[in-house]
Each structure stands twice: as C-alpha cells, then as structure tokens.
C-alpha positions as CSV (number, residue, x, y, z in Angstrom):
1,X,106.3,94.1,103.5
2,X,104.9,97.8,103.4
3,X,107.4,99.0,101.6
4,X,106.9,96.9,99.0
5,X,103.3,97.7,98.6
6,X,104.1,101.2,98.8
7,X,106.7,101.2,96.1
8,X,104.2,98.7,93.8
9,X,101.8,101.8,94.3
10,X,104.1,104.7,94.5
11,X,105.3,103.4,90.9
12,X,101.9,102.7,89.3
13,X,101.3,106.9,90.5
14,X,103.8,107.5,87.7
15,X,102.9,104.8,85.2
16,X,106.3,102.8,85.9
17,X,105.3,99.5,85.0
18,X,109.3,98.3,85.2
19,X,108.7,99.4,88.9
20,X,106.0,97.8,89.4
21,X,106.5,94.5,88.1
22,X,109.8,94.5,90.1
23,X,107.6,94.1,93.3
24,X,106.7,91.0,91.7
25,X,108.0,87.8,92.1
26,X,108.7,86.0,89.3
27,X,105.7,83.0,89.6
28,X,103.4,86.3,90.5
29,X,99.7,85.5,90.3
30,X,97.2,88.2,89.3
31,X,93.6,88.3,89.6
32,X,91.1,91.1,89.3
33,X,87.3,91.0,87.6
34,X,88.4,92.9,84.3
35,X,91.2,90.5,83.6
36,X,90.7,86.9,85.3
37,X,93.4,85.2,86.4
38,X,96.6,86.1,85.2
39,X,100.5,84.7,86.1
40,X,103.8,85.4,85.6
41,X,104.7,87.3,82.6
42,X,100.8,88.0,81.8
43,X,100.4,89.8,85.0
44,X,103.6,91.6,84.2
45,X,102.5,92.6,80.5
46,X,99.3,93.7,81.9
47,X,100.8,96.1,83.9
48,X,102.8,97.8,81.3
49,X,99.8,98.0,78.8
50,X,97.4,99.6,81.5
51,X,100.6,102.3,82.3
52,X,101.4,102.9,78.5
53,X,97.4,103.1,77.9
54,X,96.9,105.3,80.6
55,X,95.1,108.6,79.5
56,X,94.2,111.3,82.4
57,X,95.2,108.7,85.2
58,X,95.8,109.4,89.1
59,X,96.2,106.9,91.9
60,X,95.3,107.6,95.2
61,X,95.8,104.3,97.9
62,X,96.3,103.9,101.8
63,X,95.0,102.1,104.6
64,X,97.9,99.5,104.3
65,X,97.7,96.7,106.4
66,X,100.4,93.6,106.4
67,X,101.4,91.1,108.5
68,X,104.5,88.4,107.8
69,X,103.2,87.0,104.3
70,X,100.4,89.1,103.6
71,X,99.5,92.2,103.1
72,X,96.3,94.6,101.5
73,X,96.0,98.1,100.7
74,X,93.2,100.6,99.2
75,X,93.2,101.6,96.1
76,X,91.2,104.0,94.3
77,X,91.9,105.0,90.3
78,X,90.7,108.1,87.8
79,X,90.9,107.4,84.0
80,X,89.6,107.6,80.5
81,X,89.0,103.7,79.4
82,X,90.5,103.6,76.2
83,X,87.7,101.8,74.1
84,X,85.1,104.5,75.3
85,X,87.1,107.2,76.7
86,X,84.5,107.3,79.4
87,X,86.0,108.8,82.7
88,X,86.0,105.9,85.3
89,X,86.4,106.2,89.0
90,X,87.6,102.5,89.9
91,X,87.5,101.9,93.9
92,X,89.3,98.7,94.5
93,X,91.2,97.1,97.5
94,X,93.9,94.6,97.3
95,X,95.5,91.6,98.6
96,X,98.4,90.4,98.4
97,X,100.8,87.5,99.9
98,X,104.5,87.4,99.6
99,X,107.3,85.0,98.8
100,X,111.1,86.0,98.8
101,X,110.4,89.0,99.6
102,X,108.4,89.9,96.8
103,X,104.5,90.1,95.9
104,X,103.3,86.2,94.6
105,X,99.6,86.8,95.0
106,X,97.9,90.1,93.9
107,X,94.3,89.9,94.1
108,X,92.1,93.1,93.7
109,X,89.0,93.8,94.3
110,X,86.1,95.9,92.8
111,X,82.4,96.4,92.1
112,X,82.6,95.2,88.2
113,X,78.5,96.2,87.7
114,X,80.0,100.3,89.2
115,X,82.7,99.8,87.1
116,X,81.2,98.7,83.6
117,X,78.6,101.2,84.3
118,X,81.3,104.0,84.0
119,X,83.6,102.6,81.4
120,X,80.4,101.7,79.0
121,X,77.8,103.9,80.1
122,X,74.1,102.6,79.9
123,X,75.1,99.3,78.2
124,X,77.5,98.6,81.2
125,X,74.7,99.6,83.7
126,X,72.6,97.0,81.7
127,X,74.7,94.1,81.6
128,X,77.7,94.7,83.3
129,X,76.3,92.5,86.4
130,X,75.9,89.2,84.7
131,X,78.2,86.0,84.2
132,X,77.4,86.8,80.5
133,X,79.3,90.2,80.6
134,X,82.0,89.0,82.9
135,X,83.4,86.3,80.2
136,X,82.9,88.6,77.3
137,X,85.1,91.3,79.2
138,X,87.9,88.6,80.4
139,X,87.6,87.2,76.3
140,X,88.4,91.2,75.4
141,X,90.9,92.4,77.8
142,X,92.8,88.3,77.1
143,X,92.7,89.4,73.3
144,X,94.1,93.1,74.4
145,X,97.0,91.4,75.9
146,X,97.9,88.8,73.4
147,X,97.9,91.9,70.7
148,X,100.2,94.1,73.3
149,X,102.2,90.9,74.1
150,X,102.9,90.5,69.9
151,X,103.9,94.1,69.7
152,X,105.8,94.3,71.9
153,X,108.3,91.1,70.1
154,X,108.2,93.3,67.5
C-alpha cells in the first residue's frame, strides 16, 4: 500500500487532482479540521478545487508507514490561502485505511489554532482555537465546494 500513498502524494506535488482521486476508492471518506467530514465525490471535488486553487504551493511528505489495511504518512504544505493570500506552512500527518486496493479512509491531521493563525493572521490567532471558529470554517470551506461543485456542471 506504499505505493499508493506515494502516488496520492507524488500527484498532489504537481496539482493532479485526477491522480489523486484515482488512489481513491470510490466510497472514499475524507476528514481533516478545515473541511469536516467529507465522502465520495465531495472528497474527490475537494481535491481538485485545492489543486486548481493552488497559488505558490510545494509538498514535501515522508515517514511512510503501512501495514495490510492501513497506512499514514507526513505531510507538510507551503501556500498562499486564497481568501487572504497569507503564506501558510500547514504541517499535517495522515491516515489512511484501504479497501480493494485503494484508499477508503483519509484522515489528516493538523494544529487548526497554527493554521488559522497563518491563513488569517491576528484574527486566526484570536479565534482560530474555538468550537465557534471550527463550524464557521467547515460552514465556509462546505459553501466553497458547493460553488466549485456547480461550476464545474457548467
């Protein structure tokens, strides 16, 4: 199952969200702090948004570990977010668990209160550790993917 982590990663280096998602099995379910739970198509739609979004990105990850059904890796993540254009330095490590020889569950990790601080500067440092800031964020980045989702019909 390494390679399949590797490729997941390998692809998201060059914003191939096609690759990406192929790593996925189809009843794939996401889960991260910006974004809640996600499945199937939603986690897949997520992915290409993020890639197409993407503005001064690089992926570094390692320290893959994975046994018969499961798997993690370290991830780490430079970009501007796209509502601030703040530079963010994401450090995140993932889990995952496999079906068919694909990923089912994708769960990463990450200090949101670190995170919110970058992406939204002193506001983010203010309230980017409460429940409060948590639901506004999943409400935001939920309407961000319904309005890529509708475009993308188009």
């Amino acid at each position: 199952m390494e390679d399949i982590i590797t490729s997941f990663y390998q692809a998201f280096q060059q914003k191939d969200a096609a690759k990406m998602n192929a790593c996925y099995h189809d009843d794939i379910e996401f889960e991260d702090p910006a974004f809640g739970k996600l499945k199937g198509e939603d986690a897949k739609c997520m992915w290409e948004m993020l890639c197409k979004n993407a503005v001064n990105f690089k992926l570094e990850y390692g320290d893959i570990k994975f046994a018969e059904n499961s798997g993690s890796a370290h991830w780490e993540a430079w970009y501007d977010f796209s509502r601030t254009g703040k530079r963010v330095h994401n450090i995140i490590d993932a889990s995952f668990e496999f079906k068919d020889g694909k990923i089912i569950k994708h769960h990463d990790h990450f200090n949101l209160h670190r995170w919110a601080t970058q992406a939204m500067g002193w506001k983010g440092w203010l309230l980017g550790g409460t429940s409060f800031f948590k639901k506004k964020l999943h409400e935001q980045s939920g309407k961000a993917l319904e309005k890529y989702k509708m475009k993308k019909v188009q």
